[in-house]
N, C-alpha and C positions, 0 to 999 in steps of 0.2 A: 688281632689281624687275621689270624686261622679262620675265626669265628666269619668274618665278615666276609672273607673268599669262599667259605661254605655256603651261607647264605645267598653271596651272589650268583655264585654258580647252580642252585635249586634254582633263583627266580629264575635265571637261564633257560634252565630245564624245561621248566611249567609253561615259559614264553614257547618254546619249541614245541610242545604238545596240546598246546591251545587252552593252556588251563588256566591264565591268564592273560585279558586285556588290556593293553595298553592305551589311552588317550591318546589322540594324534597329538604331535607337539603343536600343531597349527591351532588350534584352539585352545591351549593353554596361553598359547603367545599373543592373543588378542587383548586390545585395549578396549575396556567398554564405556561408552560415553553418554548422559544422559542430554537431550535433545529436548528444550522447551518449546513450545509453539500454541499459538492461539488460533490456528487454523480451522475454523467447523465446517461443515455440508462440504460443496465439492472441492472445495480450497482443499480441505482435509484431506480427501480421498488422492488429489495429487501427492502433496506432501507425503502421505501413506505409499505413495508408489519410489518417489526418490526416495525414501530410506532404506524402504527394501531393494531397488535396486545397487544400492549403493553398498550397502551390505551383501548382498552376491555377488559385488561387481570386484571387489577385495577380501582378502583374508586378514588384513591387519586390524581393521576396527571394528566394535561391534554398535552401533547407534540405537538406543532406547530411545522413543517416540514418547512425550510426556506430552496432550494435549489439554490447555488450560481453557473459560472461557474469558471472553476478550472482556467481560466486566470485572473481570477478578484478576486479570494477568499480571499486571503493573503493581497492584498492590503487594504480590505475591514474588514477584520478580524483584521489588525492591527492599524486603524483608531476607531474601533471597542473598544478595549482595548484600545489605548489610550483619548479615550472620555470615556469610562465608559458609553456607552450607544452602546447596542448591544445584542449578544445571551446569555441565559442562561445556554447554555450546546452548545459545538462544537465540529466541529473534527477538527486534527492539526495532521500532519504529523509526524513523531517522532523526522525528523531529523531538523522541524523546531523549537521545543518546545524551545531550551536553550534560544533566545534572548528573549522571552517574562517570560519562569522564569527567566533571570538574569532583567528584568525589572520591574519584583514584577508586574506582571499583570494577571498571573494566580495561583488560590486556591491552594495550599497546599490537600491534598484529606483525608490522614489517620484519620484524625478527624470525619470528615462527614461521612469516610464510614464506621465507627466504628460503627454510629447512624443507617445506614440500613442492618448492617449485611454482609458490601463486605469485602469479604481481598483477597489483592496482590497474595497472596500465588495462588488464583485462575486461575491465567496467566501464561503464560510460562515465565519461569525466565531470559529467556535472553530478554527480550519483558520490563518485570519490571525493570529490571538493567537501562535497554535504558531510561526507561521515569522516574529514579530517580536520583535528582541533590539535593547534598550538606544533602544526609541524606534523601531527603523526595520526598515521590511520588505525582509527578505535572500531570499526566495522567495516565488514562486506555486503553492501547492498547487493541485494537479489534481482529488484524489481524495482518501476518504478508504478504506479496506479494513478487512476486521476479520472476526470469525467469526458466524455465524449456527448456528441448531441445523435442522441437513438429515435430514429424516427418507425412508424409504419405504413409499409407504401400502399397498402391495401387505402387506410383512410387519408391520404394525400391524393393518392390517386380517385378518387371522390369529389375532395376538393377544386381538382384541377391542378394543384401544385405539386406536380411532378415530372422534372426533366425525362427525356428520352432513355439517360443513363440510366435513368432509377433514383438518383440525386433528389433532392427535397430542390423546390424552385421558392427561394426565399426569398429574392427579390433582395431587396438596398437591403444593404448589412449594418444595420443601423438600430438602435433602442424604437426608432418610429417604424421602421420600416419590418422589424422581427414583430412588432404587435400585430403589424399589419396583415403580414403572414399568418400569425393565429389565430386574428378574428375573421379570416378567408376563412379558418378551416371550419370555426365555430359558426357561421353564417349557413355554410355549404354542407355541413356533416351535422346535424343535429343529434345532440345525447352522447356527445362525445369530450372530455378535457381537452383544449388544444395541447395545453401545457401543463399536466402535473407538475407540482413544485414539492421540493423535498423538504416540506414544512416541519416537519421532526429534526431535521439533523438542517437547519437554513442556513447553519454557518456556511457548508458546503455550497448552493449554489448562491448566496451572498460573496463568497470567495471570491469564484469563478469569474462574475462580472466585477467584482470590485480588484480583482487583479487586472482585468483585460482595458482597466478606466485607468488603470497607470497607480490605483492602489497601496498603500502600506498597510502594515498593523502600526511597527515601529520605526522610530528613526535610524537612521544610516548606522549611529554609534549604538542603537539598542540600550539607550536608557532613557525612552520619553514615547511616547504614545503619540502613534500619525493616525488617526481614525479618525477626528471628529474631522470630518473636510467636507465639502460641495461634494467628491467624486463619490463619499459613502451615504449622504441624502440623497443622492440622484439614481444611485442602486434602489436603493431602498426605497425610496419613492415610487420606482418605475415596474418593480414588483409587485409594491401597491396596491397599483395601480391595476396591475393582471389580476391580482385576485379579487380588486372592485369590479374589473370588468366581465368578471367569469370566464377568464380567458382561462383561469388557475382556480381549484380550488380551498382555499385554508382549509379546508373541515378534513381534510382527507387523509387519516394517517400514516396510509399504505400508499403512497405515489407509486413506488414504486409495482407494485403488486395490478395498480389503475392500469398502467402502459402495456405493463406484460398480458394482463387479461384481453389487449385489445380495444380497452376503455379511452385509451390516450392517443393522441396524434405523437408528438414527441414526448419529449424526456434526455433531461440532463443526466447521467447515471454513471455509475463508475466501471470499468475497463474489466472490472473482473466480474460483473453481469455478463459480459459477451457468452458464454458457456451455456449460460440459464435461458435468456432469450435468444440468443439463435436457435439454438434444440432444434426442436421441429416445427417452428416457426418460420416459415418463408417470407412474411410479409416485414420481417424487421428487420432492421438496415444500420448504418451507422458514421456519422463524417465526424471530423473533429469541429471540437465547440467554435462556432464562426466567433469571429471578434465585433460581436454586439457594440461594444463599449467600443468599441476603435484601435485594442490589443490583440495580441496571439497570448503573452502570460495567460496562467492558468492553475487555479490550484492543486497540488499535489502533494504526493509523499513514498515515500520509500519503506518496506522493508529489512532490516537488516541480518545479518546474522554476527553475535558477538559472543566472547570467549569471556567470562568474569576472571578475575585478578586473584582471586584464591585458588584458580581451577592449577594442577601440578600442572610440569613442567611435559611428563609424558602425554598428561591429556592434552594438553592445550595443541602438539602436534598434531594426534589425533584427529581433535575438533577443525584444526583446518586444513586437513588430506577431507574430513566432509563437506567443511565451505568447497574447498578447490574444488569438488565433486560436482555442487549445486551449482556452481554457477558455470563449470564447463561441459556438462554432461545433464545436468537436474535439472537446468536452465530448459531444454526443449520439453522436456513435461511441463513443469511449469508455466511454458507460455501459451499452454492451452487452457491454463484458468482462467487467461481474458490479462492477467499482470502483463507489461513490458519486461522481459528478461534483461538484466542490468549487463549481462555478460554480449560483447561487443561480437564476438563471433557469430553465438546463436543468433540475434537480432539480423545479421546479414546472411544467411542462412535459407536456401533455398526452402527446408523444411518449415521453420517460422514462418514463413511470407509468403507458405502456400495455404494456410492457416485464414479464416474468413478477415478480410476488413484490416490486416494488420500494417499492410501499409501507412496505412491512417491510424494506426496508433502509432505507428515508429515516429512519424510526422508531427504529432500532438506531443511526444515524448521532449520532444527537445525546446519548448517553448513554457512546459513547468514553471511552477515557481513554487519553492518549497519555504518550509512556516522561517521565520528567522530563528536564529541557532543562538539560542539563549536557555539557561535552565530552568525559566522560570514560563516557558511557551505554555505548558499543560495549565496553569493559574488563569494565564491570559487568556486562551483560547474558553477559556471555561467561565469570565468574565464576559466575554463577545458573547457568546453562545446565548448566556441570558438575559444580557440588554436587546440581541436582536429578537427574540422570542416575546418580548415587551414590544419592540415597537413595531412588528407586524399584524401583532392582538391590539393593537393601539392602546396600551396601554401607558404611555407615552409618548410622543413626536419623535420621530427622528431624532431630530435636534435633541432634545432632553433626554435621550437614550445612548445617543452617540456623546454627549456631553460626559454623563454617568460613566458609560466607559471606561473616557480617557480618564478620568478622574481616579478611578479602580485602578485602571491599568499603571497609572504610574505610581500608585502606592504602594501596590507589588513589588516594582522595579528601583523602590529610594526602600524595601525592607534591605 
């Protein structure tokens, strides 16, 4: 005891004459939490900014930034959960989430986020619906993303087809009447795409029109294959058809890349483009995708953020004082990447909506229609993918592709 009252009293001493340092306690007391994401180029650089702001913005947690790429993520994430050694907070897609909750490998969330003051209510509710299974909510959507119809008023306005407003003048909103529109432009603008088509990734804009046609993948109960129908040969025909008529063209592997150099009249593209072709581009513009087919549906998806079920009991708090962050505070960075911020505030937010076009994404936001909530979507999707990449090279008819399919698809679904 002497011994130890001596002792304490020197460090005393040493502290009083500056001959020892102390660590503040504030940074002994922080939780540090590893942070996965598949975020690259400017996605990135947001992301890079909510961390660190989030990280200045408190003392209690410390967020490590772990950025994977998005070809390796999934494979990586779910070796991840299954070892129980990985991140403490991730992002997860929405429409991946069900095999990993039906595998009891990610947290249950209503609990924890009772402890930091989050509630569900804060998101948009088709957003919460998506990321809840069996009663309980397994994620916090961030965002939601989807495709807009991007036009350039410089070669519309060429055309003749351009309102007063600035608005594309598309005339009958119709599968006959949107050709019509792009073989104006193709007539009137020579050496130009009217319509790039996102022939590398076609599920997407096959989606698009094959939701807006009243569309399934699956049936209502999700154990049977709705694809092979009149409404998916009539997409798919009518696509076809644009690239028979050079309205689109198949050889093109950079659509995208076509419309932003100014090469394309429109363009189908997704909501977190906005960033990249606004820039300094004045000629680009952007309405939500007309209902071609005679719907508003439209395809989409969501971001998440989620906690794994191995993460402790300290971090898991942690990890959602950072969700609660991102979606109340992160969320206005964020909605400068071109995403819809899932958090209900920002979205109504004089800051967000003075933001280019966003009205018209808030607009587009509520008419989504996300993959159906099955674990076995990634198989399926990846199923579609290569029957339609057959029957646009015609290497089968429609008919005999959309046939193959179903057929695939429900073998998946009786494994």
């Amino acid at each position: 005891m002497k011994k130890s009252l001596i002792l304490v009293s020197l460090l005393a001493a040493l502290v009083l004459i500056g001959g020892v340092q102390l660590a503040p306690c504030s940074a002994a007391s922080k939780t540090e939490i590893v942070f996965w994401n598949l975020f690259g180029g400017g996605e990135g650089d947001f992301v890079d900014k909510i961390v660190k702001d989030f990280n200045d913005f408190q003392s209690d947690v410390d967020v490590k930034a772990l950025r994977l790429t998005s070809n390796e993520y999934y494979a990586k994430f779910g070796v991840a959960l299954a070892s129980g050694k990985g991140p403490d907070v991730a992002i997860c897609h929405i429409d991946h989430l069900a095999p990993f909750v039906k595998a009891n490998q990610l947290t249950a969330l209503e609990p924890v986020a009772s402890k930091v003051g989050f509630k569900f209510s804060e998101v948009a509710d088709n957003l919460a619906k998506q990321a809840t299974f069996n009663s309980k909510q397994y994620a916090v959507p961030i965002d939601t993303h989807f495709h807009m119809l991007y036009y350039n008023k410089a070669i519309l306005g060429k055309a003749g087809l351009l309102n007063s407003d600035g608005t594309p003048k598309l005339g009958a909103i119709s599968p006959e009447g949107f050709k019509k529109f792009l073989q104006q432009i193709k007539d009137k603008v020579p050496g130009v795409t009217p319509l790039p088509v996102n022939t590398p990734y076609f599920h997407e804009p096959f989606y698009n029109l094959y939701y807006e046609a009243g569309g399934d993948l699956l049936n209502a109960q999700l154990t049977k294959a709705a694809i092979n129908n009149q409404k998916a040969i009539k997409v798919l025909k009518y696509y076809m058809d644009l690239y028979d008529s050079k309205l689109s063209d198949i050889n093109d592997t950079t659509p995208w890349q076509t419309f932003h150099d100014g090469k394309g009249a429109v363009w189908i593209g997704g909501v977190w483009e906005a960033g990249w072709h606004f820039g300094d581009n004045k000629d680009i513009a952007v309405i939500p995708l007309p209902a071609i087919f005679g719907g508003l549906a439209h395809y989409g998806s969501s971001h998440t953020l989620v906690i794994p079920a191995y993460v402790s009991k300290e971090k898991q708090i942690a990890a959602m004082k950072f969700m609660k962050y991102y979606i109340e505070k992160g969320g206005y960075t964020w909605g400068q990447a071109g995403h819809v911020p899932s958090g209900k505030v920002v979205v109504a937010s004089k800051e967000y909506n003075s933001l280019p076009y966003r009205n018209y994404f808030v607009q587009a936001q509520k008419t989504v229609k996300f993959a159906p909530k099955t674990g076995k979507y990634d198989a399926i999707d990846t199923v579609i993918r290569e029957q339609l990449q057959n029957i646009i090279f015609k290497k089968v008819t429609p008919e005999e592709g959309l046939k193959q399919a179903d057929k695939n698809i429900n073998q998946i679904l009786n494994q």
